[in-house]
N, C-alpha and C positions, 0 to 999 in steps of 0.2 A: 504494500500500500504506500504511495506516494506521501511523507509527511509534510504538511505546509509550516511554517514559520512564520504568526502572523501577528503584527501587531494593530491596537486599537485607539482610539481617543476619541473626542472630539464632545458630541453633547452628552455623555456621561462626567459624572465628576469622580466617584471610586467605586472600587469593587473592594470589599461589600458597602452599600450604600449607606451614605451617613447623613447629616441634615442639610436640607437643601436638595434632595433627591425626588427624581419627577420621574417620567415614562420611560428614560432613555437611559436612566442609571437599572430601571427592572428590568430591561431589553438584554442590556448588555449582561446584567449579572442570570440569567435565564439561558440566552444562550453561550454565552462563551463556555461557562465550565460544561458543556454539550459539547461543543468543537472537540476540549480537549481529550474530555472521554472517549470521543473518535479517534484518539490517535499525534493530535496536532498539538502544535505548539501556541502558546499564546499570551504574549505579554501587554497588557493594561495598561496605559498610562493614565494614574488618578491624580486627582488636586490634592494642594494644602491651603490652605490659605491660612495669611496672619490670624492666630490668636487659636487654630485646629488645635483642641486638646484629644483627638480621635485616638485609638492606636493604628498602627502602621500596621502594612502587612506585606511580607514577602511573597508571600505563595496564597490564593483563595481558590479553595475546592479545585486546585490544578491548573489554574488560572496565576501566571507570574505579573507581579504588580513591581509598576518603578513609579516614583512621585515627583512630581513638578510642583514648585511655590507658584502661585499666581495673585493676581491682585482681586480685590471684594466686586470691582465696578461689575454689574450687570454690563454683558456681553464682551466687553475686553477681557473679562477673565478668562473666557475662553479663548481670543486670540492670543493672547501668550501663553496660556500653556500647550496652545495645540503648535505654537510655532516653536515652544523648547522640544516637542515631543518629533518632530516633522524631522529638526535637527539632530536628536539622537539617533532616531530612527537610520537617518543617510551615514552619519559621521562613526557611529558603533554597530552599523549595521544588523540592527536588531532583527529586523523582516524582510521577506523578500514581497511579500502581498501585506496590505497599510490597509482597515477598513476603518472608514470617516463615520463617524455621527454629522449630519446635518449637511444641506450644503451651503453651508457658512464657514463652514472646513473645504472647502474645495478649491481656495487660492492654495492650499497648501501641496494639490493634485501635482501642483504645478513643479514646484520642486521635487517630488517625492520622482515623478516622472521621469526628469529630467536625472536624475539618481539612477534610474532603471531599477526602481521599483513599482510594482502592480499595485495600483489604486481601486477599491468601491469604494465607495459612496451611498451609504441610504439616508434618503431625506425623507423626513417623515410628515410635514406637512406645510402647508404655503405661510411657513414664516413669513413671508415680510407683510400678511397681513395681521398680523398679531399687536394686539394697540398698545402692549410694555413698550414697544421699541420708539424710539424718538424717528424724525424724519432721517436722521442720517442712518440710524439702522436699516430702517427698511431700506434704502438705498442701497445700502450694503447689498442688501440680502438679495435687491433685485437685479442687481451687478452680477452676484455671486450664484444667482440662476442660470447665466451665460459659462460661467466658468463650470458648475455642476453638471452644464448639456454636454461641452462638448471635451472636458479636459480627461474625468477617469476614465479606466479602462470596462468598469461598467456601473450603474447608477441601480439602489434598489430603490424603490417605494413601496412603502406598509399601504397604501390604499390607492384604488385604482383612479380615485378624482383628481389628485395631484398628476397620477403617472400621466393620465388625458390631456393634462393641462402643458404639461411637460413636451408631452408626443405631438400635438398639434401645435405646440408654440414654434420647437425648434426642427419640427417634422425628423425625426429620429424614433429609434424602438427602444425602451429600457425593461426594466426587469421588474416584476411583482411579487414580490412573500410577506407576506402578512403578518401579521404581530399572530402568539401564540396565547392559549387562554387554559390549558389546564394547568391545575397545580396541585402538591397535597393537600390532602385534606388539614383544616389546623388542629390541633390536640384540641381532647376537651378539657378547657379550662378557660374559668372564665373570671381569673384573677384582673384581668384588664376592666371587665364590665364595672369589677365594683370598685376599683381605682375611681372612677371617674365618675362613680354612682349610678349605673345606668344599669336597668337588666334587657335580657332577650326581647327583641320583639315590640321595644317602647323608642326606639330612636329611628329617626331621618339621620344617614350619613353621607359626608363628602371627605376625600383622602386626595391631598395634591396643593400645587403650589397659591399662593393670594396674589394671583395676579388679574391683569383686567379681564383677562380674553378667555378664563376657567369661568367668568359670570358669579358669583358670590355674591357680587354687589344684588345684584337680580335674585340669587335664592334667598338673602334675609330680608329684602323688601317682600317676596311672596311669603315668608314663613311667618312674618308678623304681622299677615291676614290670618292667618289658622285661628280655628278658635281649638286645641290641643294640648292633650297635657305631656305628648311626647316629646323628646329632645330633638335639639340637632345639633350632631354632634361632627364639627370641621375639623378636620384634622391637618396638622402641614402647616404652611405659614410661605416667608419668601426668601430663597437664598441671600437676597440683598433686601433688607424690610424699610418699605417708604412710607408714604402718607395714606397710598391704598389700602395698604394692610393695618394701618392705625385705625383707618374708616371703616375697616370689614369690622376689627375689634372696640369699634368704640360702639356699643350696642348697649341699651339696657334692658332687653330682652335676656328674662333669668334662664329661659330653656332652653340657651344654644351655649355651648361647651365650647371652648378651643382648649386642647390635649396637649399642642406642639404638636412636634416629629414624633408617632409611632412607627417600628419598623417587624417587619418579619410576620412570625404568625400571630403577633396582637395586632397590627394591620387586619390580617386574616381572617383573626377573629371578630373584630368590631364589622366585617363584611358579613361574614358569615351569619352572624346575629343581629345583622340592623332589620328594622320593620321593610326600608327600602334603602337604597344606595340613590343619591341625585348628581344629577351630571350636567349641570346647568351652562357647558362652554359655547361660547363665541364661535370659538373655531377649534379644530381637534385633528388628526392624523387620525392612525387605526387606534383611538383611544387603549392603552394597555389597562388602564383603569377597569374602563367600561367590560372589557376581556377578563378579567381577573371575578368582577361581581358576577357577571351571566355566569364563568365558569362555578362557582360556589354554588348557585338554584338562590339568588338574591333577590328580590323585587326591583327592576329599574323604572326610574322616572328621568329621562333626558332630553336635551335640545332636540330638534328634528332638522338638525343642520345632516346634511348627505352624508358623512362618513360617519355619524352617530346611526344613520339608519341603514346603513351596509351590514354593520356587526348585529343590530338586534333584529331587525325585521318587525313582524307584529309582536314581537315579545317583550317589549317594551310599553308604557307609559310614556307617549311623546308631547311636549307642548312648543309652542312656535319659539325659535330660538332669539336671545335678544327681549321678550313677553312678561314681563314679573307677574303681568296679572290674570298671565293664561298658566303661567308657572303655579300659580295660587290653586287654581283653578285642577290642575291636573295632580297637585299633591291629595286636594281636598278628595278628588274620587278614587285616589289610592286609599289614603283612610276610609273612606266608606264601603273600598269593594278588595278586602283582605283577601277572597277568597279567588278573584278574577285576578288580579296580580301576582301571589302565588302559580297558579297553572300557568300561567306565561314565565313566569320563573322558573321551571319546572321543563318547560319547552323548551325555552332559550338555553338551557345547561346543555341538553343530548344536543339539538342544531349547532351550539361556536364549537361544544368539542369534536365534533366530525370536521369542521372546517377548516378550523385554526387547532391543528396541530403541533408542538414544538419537534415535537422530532422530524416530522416531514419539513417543517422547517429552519430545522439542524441539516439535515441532508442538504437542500436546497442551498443553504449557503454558502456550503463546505465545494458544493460541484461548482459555484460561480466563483469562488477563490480558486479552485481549480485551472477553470477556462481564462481566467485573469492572469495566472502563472503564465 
């Protein structure tokens, strides 16, 4: 069997994932140590940043980690670590195949190329409409669309709207694998429920970043129409925290929880036992979230933006995305119809796990760093 040598970076921050962690640190920490148990090699480059009291780690589940300092700013932090890692990469010749998170990483194509080194690239959804980013972001990002078409040796996309968008922009064919959705089951224990005072079955949750384009602002203006005595319980916060995230927490609404950073199977569990999971985003790629709750048998309630309605189909609660008071509106008939949201719950687990497979898209990867070689 042919062994590849491959290293990683870009929109993950570590392996295993620490605070400040979103879809692209679960992606990477799900598939890589899969890579390796095939056979391959695979080195991580994760952050620190000023003040990380984390532990370090050399090796995760076969997965070899090296660290880079980088600075706090939202999105430069990513440009200097991905351009110390770009430069390791050539100059200690870490990998012969470089796979990018984002293509916000893709000026880096440029060099790693010119290296004679095999670039992918997956980009997981149309960053630069994302409303965190000031004007010169999105610029970036829409610069760095030109450079993700036509510089690596091949491009994936978790959802097929972006890939459309991509193929008829720069009339080119690129690649489609999918975010994966099964996981273990989490232990029973439900030490976390009563950390935080909540039992089975009485909470609204969300797990992910406070930023604009995840909609938060939108789920506490609909949840402070309810008339309920359940929770909702947000989980997460924002790698770099502004004023957005001081206005998500400046609430006097007693039945909504912030927890911080949960990680692993208290994540899991607070999914596994919420009444429903809400997924109130703007905008989303193959939401790994969204993949994670269907996979448990969750109740969902989400935006009806297109790649939210890829993953669930009718097995979802959808209300018009951007709507607080259709958001209201669509929580309000999940509380009244436990038993209709359940069955779709219930649906939706056997449907994404036939679909969204990790190992069929373990495989899948492993053959395009292959043909990239």
């Amino acid at each position: 069997m042919e062994k590849l040598k491959i290293a990683a970076f870009g929109g993950f921050r570590s392996i295993p994932p620490k605070a400040g962690a979103a879809g692209s640190d679960k992606f990477a920490l799900e598939l890589y140590p899969r890579i390796v148990a095939k056979g391959h090699s695979l080195l991580a480059y994760s952050r620190i940043y000023s003040g990380d009291n984390d532990e370090l780690h050399s090796e995760y589940q076969g997965v070899k980690i090296k660290y880079f300092s980088t600075i706090s700013k939202a999105g430069f932090d990513t440009l200097v670590h991905s351009a110390k890692a770009t430069f390791d990469v050539i100059f200690r010749n870490t990998a012969d195949v470089v796979h990018l998170h984002s293509g916000a990483n893709s000026i880096w194509a440029l060099f790693l190329r010119i290296a004679g080194k095999r670039v992918v690239i997956t980009q997981f959804a149309m960053d630069w409409k994302r409303d965190k980013w000031p004007w010169y972001g999105k610029m970036f990002y829409i610069v760095s669309n030109y450079l993700t078409a036509y510089c690596p040796d091949a491009v994936v996309f978790d959802n097929v709207f972006t890939k459309e968008y991509f193929e008829k922009k720069f009339s080119r064919q690129y690649n489609f694998i999918p975010y994966g959705s099964e996981i273990m089951p989490p232990p029973d224990n439900i030490t976390i429920l009563n950390k935080l005072g909540i039992v089975k079955n009485d909470y609204f949750l969300f797990v992910g970043r406070f930023i604009p384009d995840k909609g938060l602002h939108l789920l506490i203006k609909a949840f402070s129409k309810l008339t309920t005595n359940k929770k909702l319980v947000l989980v997460g916060g924002s790698p770099n925290p502004g004023e957005y995230e001081a206005g998500i927490k400046n609430t006097n609404d007693s039945r909504i929880i912030f927890p911080g950073y949960v990680y692993g199977d208290d994540t899991n569990l607070l999914m596994k036992n919420a009444y429903g999971y809400v997924q109130p985003s703007l905008i989303e790629g193959l939401s790994p979230v969204i993949l994670t709750v269907m996979g448990l048998g969750t109740p969902l309630v989400c935006s009806d933006i297109v790649e939210n309605k890829f993953i669930c189909g009718e097995n979802a609660i959808t209300f018009i995305s951007g709507n607080a008071n259709d958001l209201a509106t669509s929580l309000q008939y999940a509380l009244e119809n436990s038993d209709e949201i359940n069955k779709k719950a219930a649906a939706g687990a056997i449907d994404i796990t036939n679909r969204f497979n990790w190992d069929n898209i373990t495989d899948q990867y492993i053959e395009l760093f292959k043909k990239s070689k």
